[in-house]
MOPAC internal coordinates of N, CA, C and O (Angstrom, degrees):
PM7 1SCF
backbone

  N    0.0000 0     0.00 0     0.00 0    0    0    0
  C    1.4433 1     0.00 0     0.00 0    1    0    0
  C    1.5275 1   107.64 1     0.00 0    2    1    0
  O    1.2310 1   124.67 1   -56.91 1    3    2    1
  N    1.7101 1   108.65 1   123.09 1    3    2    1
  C    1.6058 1   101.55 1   171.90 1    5    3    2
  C    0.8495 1   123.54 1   -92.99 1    6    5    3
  O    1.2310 1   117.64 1   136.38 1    7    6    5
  N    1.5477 1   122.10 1   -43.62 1    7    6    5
  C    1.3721 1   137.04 1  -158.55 1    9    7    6
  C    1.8930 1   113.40 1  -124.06 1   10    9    7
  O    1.2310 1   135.13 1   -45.95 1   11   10    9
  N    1.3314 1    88.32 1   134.05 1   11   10    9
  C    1.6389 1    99.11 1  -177.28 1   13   11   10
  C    1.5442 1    91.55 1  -100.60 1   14   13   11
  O    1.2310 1   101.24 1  -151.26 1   15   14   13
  N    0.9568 1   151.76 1    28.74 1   15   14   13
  C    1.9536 1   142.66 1   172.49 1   17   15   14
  C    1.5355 1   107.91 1   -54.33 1   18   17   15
  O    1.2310 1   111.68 1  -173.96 1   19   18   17
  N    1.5058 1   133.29 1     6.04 1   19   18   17
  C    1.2429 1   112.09 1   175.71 1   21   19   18
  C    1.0999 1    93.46 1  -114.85 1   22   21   19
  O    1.2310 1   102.67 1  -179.10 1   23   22   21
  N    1.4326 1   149.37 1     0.90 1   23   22   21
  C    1.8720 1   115.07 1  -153.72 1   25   23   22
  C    1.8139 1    86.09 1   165.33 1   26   25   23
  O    1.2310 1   117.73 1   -79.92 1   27   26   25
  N    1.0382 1   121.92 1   100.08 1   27   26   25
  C    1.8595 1   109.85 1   164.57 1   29   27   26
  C    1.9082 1    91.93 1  -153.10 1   30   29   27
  O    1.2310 1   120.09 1   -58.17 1   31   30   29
  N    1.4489 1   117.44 1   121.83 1   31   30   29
  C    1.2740 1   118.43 1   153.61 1   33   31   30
  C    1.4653 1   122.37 1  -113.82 1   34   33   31
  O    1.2310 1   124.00 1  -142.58 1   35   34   33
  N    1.3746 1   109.94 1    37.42 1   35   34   33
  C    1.5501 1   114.85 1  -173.62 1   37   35   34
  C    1.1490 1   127.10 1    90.72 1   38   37   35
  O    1.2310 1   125.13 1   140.08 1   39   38   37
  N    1.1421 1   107.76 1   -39.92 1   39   38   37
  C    2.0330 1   124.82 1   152.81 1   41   39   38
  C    0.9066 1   126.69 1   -59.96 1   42   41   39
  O    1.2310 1   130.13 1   113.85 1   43   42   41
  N    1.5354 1    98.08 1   -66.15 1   43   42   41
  C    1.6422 1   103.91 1  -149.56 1   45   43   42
  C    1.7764 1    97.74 1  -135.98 1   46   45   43
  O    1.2310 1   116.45 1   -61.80 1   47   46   45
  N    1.7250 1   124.36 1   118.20 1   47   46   45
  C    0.9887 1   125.92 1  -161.97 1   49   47   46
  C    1.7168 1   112.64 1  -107.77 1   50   49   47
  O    1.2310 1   108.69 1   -27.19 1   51   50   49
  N    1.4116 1   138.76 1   152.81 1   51   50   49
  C    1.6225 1   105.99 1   168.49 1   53   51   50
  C    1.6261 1    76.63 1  -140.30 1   54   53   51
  O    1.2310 1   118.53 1   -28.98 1   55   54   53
  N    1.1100 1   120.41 1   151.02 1   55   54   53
  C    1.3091 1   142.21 1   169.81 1   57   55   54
  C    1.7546 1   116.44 1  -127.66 1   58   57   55
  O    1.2310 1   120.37 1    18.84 1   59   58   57
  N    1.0042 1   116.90 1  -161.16 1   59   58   57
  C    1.7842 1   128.86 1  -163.44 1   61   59   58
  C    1.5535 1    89.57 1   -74.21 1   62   61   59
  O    1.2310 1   116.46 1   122.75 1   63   62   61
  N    1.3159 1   124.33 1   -57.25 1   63   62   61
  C    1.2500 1   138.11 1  -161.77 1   65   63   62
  C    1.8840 1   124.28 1   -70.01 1   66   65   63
  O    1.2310 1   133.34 1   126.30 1   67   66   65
  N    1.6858 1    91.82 1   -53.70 1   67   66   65
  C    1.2262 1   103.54 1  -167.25 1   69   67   66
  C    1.4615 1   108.37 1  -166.34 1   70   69   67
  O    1.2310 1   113.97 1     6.21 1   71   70   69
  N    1.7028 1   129.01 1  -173.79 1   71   70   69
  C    0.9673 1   149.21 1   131.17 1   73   71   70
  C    1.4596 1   142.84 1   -20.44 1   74   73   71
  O    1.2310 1   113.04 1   -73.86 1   75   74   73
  N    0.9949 1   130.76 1   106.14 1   75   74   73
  C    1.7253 1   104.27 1   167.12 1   77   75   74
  C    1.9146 1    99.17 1  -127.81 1   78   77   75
  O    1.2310 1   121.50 1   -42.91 1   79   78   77
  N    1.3885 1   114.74 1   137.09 1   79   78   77
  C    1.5425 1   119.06 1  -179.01 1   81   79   78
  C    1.7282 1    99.15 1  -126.40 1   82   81   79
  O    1.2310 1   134.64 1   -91.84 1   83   82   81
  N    1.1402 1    89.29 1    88.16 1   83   82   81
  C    1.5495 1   105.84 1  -168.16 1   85   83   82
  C    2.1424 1    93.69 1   -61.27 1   86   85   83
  O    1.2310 1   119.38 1   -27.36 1   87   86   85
  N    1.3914 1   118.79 1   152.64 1   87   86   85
  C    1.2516 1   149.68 1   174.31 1   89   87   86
  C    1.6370 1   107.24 1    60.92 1   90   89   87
  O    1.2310 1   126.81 1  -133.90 1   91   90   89
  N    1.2754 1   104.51 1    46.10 1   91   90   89
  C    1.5579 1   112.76 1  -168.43 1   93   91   90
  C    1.5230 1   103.90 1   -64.10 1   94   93   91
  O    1.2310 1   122.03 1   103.07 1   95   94   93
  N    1.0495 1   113.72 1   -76.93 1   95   94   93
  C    1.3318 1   134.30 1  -153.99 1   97   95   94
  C    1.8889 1    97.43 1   -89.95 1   98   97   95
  O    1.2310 1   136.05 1   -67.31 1   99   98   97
  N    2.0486 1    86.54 1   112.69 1   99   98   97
  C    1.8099 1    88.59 1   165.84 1  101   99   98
  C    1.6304 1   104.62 1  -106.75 1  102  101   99
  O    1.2310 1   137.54 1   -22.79 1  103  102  101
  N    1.7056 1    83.63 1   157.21 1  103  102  101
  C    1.4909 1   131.71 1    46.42 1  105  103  102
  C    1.4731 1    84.36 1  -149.88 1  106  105  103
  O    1.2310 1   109.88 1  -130.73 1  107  106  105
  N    1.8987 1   136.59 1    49.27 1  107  106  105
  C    1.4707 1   161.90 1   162.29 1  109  107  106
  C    1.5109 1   108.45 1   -80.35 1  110  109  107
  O    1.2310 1   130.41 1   118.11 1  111  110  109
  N    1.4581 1    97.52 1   -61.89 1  111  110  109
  C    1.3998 1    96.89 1   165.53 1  113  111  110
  C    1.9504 1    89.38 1    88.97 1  114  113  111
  O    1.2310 1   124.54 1  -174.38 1  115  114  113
  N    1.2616 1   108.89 1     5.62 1  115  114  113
  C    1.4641 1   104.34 1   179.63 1  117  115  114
  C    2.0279 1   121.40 1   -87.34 1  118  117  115
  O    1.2310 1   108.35 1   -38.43 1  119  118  117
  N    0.8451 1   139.38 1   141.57 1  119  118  117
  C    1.4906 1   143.45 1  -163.96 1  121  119  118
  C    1.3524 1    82.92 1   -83.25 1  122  121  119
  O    1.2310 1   137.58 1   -28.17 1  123  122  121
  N    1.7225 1    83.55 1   151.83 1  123  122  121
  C    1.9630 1   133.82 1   169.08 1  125  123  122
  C    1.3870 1    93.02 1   -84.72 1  126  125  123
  O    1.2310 1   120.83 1   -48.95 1  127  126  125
  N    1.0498 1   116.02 1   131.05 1  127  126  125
  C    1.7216 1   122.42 1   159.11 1  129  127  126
  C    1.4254 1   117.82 1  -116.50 1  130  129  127
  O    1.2310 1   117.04 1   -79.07 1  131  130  129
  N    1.2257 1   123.24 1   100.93 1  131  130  129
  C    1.6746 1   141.28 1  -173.13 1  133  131  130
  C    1.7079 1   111.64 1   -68.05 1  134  133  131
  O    1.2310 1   116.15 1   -35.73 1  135  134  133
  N    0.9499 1   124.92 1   144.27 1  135  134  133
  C    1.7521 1   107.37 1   146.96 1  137  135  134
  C    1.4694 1   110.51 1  -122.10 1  138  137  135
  O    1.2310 1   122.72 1   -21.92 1  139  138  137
  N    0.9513 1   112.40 1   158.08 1  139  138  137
  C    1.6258 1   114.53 1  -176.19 1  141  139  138
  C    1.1852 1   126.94 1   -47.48 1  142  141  139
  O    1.2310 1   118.55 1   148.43 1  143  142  141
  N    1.7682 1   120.37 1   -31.57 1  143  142  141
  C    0.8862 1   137.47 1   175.46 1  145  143  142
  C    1.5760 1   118.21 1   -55.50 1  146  145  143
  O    1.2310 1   124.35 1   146.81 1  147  146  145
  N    1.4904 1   109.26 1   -33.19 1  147  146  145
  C    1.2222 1   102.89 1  -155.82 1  149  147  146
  C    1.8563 1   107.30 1  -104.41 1  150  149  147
  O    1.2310 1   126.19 1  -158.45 1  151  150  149
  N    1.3762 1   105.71 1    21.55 1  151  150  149
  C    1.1603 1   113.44 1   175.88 1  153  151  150
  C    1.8552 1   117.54 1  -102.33 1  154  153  151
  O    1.2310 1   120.47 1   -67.24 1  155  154  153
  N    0.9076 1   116.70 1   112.76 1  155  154  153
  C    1.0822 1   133.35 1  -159.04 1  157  155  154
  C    2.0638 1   115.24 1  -100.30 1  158  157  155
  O    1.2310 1   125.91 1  -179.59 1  159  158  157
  N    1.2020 1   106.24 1     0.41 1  159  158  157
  C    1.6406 1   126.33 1  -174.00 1  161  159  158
  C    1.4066 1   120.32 1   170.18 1  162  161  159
  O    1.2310 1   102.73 1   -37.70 1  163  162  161
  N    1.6879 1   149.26 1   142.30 1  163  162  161
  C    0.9063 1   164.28 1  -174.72 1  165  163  162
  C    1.4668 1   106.11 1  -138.44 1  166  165  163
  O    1.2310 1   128.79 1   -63.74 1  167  166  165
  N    1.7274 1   100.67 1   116.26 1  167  166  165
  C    1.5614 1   118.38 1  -172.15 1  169  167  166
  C    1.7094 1    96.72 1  -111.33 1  170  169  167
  O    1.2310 1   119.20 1   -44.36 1  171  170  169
  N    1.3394 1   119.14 1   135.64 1  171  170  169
  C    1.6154 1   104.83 1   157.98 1  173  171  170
  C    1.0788 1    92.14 1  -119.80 1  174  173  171
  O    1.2310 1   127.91 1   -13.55 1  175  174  173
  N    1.1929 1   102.37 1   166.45 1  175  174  173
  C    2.0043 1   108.17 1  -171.83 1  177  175  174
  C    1.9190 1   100.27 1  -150.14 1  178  177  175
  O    1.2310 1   124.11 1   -26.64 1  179  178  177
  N    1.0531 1   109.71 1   153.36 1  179  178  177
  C    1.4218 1   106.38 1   179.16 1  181  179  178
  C    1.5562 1   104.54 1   -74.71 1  182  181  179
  O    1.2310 1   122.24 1   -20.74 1  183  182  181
  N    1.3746 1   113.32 1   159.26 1  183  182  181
  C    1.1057 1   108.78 1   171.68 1  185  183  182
  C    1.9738 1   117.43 1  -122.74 1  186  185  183
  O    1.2310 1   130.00 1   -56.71 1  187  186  185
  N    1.2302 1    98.32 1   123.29 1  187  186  185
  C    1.8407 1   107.01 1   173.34 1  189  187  186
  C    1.1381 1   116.69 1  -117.24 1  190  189  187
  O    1.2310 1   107.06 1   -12.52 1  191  190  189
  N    1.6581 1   141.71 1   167.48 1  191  190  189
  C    0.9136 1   164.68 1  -157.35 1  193  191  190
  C    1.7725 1   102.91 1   -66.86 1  194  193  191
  O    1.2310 1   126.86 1   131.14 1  195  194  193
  N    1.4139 1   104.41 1   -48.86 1  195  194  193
  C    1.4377 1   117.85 1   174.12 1  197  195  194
  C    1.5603 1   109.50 1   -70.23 1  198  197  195
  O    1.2310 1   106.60 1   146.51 1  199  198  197
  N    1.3882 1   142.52 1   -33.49 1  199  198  197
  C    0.8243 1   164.95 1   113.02 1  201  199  198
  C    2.0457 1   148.17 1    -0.55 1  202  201  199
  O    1.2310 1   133.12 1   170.43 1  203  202  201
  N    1.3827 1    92.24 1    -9.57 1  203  202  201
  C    1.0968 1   110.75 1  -170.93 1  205  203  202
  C    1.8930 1   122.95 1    96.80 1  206  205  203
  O    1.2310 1   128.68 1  -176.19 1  207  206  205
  N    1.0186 1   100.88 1     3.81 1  207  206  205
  C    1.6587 1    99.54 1  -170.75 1  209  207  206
  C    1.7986 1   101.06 1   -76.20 1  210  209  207
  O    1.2310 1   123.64 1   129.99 1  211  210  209
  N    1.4897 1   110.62 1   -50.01 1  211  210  209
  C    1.2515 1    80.75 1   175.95 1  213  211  210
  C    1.8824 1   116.08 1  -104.28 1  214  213  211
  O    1.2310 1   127.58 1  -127.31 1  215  214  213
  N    1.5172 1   103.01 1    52.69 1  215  214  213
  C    1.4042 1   101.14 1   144.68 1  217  215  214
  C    1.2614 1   137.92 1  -113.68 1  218  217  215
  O    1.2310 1   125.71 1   -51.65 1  219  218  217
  N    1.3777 1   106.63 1   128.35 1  219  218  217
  C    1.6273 1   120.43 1  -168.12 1  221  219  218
  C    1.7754 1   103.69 1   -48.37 1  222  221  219
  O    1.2310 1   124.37 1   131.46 1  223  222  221
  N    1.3545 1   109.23 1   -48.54 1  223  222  221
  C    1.7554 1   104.76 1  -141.43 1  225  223  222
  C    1.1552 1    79.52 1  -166.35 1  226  225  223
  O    1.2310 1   121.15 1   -35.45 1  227  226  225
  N    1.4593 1   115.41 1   144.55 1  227  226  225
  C    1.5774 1   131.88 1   178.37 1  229  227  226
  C    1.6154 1   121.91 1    77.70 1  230  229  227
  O    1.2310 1   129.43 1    32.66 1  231  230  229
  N    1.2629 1    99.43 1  -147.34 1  231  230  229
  C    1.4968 1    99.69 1   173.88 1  233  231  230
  C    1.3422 1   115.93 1  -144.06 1  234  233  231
  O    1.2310 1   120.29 1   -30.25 1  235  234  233
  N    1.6355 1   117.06 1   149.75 1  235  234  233
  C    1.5397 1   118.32 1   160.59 1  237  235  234
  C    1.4040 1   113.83 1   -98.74 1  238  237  235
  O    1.2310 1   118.70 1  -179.87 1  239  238  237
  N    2.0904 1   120.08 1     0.13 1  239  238  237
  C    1.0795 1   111.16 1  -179.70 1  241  239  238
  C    1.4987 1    93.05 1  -131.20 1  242  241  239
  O    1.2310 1   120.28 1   -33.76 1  243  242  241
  N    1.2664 1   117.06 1   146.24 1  243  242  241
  C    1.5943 1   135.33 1  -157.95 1  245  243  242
  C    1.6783 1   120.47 1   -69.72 1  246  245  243
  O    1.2310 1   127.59 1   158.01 1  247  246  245
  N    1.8880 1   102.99 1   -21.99 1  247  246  245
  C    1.0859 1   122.71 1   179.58 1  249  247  246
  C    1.2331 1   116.33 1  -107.19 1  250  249  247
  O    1.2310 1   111.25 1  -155.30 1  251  250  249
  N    1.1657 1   134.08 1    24.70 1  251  250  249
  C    1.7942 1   160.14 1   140.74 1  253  251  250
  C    0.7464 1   139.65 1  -142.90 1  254  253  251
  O    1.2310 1   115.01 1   -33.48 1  255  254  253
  N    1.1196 1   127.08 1   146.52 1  255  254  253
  C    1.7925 1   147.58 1   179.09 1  257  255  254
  C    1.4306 1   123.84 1  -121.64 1  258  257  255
  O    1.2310 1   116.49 1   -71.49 1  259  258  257
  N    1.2041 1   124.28 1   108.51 1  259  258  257
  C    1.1939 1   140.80 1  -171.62 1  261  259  258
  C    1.4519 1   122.37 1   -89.78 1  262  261  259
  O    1.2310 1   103.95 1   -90.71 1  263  262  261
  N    1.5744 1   147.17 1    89.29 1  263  262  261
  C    0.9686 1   136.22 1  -172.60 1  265  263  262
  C    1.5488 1   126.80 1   -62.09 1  266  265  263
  O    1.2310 1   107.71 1   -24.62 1  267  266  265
  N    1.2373 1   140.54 1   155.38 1  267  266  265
  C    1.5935 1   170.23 1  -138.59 1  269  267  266
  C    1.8357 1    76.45 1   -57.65 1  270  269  267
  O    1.2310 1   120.07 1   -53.33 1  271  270  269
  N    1.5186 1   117.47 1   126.67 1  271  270  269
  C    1.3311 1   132.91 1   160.55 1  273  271  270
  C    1.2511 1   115.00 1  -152.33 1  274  273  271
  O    1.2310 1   107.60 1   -84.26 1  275  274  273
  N    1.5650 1   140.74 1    95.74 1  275  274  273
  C    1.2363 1   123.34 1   157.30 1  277  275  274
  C    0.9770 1   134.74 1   -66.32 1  278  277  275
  O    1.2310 1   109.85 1  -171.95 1  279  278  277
  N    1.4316 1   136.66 1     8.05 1  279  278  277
  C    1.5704 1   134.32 1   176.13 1  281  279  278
  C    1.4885 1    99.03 1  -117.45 1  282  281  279
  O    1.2310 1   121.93 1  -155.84 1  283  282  281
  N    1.3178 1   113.91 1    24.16 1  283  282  281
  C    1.7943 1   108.38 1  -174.70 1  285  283  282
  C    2.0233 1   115.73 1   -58.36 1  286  285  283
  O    1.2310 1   133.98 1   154.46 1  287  286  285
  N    1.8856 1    90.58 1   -25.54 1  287  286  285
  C    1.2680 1   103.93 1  -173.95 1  289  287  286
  C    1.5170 1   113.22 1   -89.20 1  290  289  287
  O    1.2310 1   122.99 1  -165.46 1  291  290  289
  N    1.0028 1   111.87 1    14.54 1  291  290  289
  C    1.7937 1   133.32 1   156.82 1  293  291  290
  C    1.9369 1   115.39 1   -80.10 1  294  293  291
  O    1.2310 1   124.35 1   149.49 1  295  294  293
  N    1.4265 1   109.26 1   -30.51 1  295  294  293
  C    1.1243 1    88.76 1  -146.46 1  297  295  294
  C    1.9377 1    86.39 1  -113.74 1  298  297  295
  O    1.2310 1   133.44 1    -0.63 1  299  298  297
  N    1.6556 1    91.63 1   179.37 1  299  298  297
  C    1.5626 1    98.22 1   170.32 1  301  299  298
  C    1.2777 1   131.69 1  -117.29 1  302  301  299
  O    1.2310 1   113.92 1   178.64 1  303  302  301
  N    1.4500 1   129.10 1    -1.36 1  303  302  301
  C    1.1337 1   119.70 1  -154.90 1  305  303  302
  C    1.9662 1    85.77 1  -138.72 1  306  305  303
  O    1.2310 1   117.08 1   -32.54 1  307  306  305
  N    1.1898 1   123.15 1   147.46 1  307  306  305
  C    1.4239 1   144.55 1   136.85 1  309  307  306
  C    1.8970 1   141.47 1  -104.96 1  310  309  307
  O    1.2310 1   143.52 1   -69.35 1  311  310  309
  N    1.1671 1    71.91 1   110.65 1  311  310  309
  C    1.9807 1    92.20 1   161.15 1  313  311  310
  C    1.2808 1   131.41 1   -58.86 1  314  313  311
  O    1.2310 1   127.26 1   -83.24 1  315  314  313
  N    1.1958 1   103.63 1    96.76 1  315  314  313
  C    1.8872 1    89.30 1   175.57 1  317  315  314
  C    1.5787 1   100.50 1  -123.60 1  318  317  315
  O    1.2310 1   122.94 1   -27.07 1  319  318  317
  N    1.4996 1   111.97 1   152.93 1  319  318  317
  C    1.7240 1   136.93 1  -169.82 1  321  319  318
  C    1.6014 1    98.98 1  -113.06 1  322  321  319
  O    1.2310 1   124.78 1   -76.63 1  323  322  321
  N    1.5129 1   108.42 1   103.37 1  323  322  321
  C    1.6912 1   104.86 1   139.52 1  325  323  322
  C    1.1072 1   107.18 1   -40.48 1  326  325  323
  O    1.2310 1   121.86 1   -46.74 1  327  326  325
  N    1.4120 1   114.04 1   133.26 1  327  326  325
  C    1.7400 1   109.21 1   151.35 1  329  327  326
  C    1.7283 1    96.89 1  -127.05 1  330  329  327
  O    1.2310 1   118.16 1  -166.92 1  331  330  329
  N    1.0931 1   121.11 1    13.08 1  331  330  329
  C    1.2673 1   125.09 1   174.18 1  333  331  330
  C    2.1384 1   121.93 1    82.86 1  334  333  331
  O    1.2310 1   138.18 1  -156.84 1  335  334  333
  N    1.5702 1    82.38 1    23.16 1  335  334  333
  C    1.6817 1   102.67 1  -159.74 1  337  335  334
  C    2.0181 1    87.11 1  -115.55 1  338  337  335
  O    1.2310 1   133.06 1   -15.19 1  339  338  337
  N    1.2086 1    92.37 1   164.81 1  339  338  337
  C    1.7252 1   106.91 1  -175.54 1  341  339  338
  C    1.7157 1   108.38 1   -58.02 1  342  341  339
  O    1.2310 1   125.34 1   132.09 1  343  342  341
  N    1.6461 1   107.35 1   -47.91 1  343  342  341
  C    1.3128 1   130.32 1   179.05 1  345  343  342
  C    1.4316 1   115.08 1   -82.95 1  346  345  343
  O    1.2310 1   123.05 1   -64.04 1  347  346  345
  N    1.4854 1   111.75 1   115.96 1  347  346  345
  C    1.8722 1   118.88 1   176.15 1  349  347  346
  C    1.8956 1   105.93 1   -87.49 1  350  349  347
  O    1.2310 1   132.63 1   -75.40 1  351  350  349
  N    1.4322 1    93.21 1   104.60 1  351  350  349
  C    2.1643 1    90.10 1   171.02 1  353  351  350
  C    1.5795 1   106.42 1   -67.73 1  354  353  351
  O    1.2310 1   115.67 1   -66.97 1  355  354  353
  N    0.9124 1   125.82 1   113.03 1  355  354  353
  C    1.2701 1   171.15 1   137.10 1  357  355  354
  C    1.6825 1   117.47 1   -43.01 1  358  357  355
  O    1.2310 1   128.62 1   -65.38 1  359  358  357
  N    1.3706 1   101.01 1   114.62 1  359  358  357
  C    1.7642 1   102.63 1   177.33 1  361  359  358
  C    1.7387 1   105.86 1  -159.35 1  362  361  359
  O    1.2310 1   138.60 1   -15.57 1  363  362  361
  N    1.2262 1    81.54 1   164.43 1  363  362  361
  C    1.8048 1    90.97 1  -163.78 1  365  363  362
  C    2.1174 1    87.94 1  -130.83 1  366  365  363
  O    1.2310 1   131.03 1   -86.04 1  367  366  365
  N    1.8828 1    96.31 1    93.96 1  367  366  365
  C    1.4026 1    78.43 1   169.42 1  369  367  366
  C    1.3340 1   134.47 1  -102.46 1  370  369  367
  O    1.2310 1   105.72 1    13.46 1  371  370  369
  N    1.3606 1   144.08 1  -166.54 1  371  370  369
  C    1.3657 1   102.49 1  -169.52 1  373  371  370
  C    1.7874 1   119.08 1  -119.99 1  374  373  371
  O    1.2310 1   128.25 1  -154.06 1  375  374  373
  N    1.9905 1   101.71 1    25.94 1  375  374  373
  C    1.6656 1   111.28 1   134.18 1  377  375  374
  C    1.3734 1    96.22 1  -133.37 1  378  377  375
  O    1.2310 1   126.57 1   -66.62 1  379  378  377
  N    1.5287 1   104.97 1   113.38 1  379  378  377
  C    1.3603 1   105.90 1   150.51 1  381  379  378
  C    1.3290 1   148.80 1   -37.61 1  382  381  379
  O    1.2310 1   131.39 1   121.96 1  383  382  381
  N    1.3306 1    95.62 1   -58.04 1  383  382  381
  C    1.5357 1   109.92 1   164.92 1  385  383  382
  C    1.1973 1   146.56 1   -64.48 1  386  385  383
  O    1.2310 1   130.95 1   174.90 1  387  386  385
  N    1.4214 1    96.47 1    -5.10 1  387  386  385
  C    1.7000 1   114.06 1  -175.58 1  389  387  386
  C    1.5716 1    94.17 1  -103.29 1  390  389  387
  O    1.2310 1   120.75 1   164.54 1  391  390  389
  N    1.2713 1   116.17 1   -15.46 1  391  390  389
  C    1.5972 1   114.07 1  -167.65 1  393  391  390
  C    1.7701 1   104.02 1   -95.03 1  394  393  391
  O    1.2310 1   129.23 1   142.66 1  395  394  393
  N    1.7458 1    99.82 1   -37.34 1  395  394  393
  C    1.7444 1   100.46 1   157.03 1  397  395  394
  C    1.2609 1   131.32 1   -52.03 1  398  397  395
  O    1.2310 1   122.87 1   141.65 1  399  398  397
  N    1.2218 1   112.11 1   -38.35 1  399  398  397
  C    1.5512 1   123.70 1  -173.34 1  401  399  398
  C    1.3341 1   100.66 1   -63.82 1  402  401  399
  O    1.2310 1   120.45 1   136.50 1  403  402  401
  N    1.6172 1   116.74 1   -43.50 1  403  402  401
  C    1.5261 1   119.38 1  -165.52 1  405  403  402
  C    1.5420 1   107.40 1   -65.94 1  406  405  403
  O    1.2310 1   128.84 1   138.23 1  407  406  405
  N    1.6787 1   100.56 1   -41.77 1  407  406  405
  C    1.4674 1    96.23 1  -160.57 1  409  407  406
  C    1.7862 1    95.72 1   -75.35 1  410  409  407
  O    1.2310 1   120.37 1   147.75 1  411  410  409
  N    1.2283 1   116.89 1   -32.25 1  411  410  409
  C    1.6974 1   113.68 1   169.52 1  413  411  410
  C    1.5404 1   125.11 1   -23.59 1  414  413  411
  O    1.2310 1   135.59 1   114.62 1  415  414  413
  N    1.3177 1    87.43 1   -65.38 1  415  414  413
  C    1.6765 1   117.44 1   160.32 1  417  415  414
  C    1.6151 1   126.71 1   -11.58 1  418  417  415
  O    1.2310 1   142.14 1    99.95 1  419  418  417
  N    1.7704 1    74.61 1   -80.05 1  419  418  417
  C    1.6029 1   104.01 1  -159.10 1  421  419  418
  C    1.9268 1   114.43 1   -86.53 1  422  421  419
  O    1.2310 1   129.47 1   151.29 1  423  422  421
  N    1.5150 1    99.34 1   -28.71 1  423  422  421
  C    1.2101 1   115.84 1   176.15 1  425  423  422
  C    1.8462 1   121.40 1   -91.20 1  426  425  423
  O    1.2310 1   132.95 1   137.50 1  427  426  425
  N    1.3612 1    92.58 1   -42.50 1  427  426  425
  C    1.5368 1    91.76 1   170.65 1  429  427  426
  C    1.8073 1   100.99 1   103.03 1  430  429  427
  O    1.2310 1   129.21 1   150.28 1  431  430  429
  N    1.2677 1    99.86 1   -29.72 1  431  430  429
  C    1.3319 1   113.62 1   159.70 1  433  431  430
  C    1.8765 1   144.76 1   -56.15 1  434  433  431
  O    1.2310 1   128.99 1   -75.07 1  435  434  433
  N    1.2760 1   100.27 1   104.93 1  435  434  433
  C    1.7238 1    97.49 1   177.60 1  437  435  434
  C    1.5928 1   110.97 1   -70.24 1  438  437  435
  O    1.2310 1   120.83 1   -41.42 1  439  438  437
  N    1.4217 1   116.02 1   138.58 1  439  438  437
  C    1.3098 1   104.87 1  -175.94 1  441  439  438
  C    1.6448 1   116.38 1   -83.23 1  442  441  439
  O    1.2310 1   117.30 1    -4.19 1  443  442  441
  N    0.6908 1   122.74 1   175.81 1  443  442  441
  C    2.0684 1   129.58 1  -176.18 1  445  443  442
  C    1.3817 1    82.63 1   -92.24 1  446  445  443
  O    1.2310 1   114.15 1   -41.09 1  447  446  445
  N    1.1361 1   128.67 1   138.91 1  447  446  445
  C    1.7365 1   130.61 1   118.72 1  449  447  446
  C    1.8923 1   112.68 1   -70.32 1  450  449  447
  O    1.2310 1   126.64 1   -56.40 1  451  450  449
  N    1.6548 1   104.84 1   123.60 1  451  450  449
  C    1.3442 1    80.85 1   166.77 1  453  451  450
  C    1.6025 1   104.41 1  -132.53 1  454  453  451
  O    1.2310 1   118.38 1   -21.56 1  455  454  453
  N    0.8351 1   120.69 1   158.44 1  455  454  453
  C    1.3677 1   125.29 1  -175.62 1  457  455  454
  C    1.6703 1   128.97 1   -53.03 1  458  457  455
  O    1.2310 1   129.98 1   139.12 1  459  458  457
  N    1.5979 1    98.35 1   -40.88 1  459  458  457
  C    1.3193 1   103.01 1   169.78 1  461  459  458
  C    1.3923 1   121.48 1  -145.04 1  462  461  459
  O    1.2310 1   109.06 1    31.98 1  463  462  461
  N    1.2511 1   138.08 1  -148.02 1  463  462  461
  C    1.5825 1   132.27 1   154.33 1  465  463  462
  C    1.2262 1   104.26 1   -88.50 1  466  465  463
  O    1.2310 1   120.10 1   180.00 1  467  466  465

């Protein structure tokens, strides 16, 4: 992946190709690199305190992982990617909707609203 020109706020990048969820993997601190292809469903889920809002990095629920965000407890809504693996990557970017539209786009995919985790 070269180019982020659709969607990058320092986090979370989407370009022509794919994904990038920059500080994924601890305690490397190195990015997940997605391609469109390999996404198989798009969940947004609200986000609360119980919920992941105030987690920095990792997870409090067993079936996601959320990479390195300090303003996660700013925001409301979470993204999570089937990739067809046990673990959903998980990100909180900071316009949602511009990052749905992309993956709409690029994936072909409507996302789920779901109510909770």
């Amino acid at each position: 992946m070269r180019t982020f020109e659709l969607y990058d706020d320092g986090r979370i990048a989407l370009g022509h190709d794919g994904i990038v969820l920059r500080r994924y993997y601890f305690p490397t601190f190195a990015s997940k690199v997605i391609a469109y292809p390999q996404v198989r469903a798009v969940e947004v889920r609200p986000l609360g305190f119980t919920t992941g809002k105030g987690r920095l990095w990792g997870t409090d629920h067993p079936r996601y992982w959320l990479p390195l965000d300090l303003l996660r407890w700013r925001k409301e809504r979470l993204v999570a990617l089937d990739l067809g693996g046990r673990i959903k990557p998980a990100f909180t970017p900071d316009d949602t909707d511009q990052v749905l539209q992309i993956l709409r786009e690029r994936t072909g995919l409507t996302p789920v609203e779901r109510d909770k985790l």
